[in-house]
N, C-alpha and C positions, 0 to 999 in steps of 0.2 A: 526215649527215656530222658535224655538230655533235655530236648525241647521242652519234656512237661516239668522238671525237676528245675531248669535252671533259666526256662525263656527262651524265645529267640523272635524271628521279626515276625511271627503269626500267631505265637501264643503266649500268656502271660505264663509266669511260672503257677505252680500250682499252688493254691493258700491248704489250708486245714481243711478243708469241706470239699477241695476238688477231688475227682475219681475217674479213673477211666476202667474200663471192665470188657469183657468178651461176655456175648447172652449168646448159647448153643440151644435152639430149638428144634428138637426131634419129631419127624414127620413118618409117618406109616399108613398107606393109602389115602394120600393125601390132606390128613386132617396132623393137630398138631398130637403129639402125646405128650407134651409135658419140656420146660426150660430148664439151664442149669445156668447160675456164673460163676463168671472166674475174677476176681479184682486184679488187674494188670497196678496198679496204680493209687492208691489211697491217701492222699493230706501229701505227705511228705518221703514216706516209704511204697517201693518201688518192687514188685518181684525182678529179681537178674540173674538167676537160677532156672537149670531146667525146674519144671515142677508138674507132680502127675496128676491130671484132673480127671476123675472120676465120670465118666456120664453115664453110669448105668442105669441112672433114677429119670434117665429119659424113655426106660423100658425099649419092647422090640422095635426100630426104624429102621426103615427103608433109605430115610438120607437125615443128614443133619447141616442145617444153614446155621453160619457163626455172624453175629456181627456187634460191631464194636457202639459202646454208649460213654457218654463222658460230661462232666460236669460245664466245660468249658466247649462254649456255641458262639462264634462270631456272628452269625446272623445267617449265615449261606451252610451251617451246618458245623459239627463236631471242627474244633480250632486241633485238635491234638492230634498228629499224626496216629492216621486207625489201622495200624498192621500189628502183627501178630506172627511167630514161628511154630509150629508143634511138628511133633519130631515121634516116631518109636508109635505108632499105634497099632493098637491090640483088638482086634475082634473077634469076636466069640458068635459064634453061628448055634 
């Protein structure tokens, strides 16, 4: 958060148009059923709250791969550190 909000020696702060985000895409014999996001990061405002993200509209999966997109690329890939916490998950069988 710090890095994208304020800089440091590998990324520029973020202007108005930067974004970083989690894309969750839901997989069920191997094909995909469908994507959800989440915006970790937008312009200048930041989630720093837990907060509950919904994937049901990726319907029935078998697994679900997360990974991070962001506005700011030095050239070898995503400059913004790409982690992410989630905490308390619920599944319904």
């Amino acid at each position: 958060l710090k890095s994208a909000l304020i800089g440091d020696n590998f990324t520029q702060p973020f202007g108005d148009d930067d974004f970083l985000k989690i894309v969750a895409t839901g997989y069920a014999a191997g094909n995909p059923t469908g994507t959800a996001e989440f915006i970790l990061i937008e312009g200048h405002s930041a989630v720093t709250e837990w907060t509950r993200w919904d994937l049901s509209s990726l319907g029935a999966v078998e697994k679900i791969e997360f990974d991070m997109q962001g506005s700011q690329d030095n050239g070898y890939g995503l400059a913004t550190p790409a982690y992410f916490a989630y905490d308390d998950i619920a599944v319904r069988f």
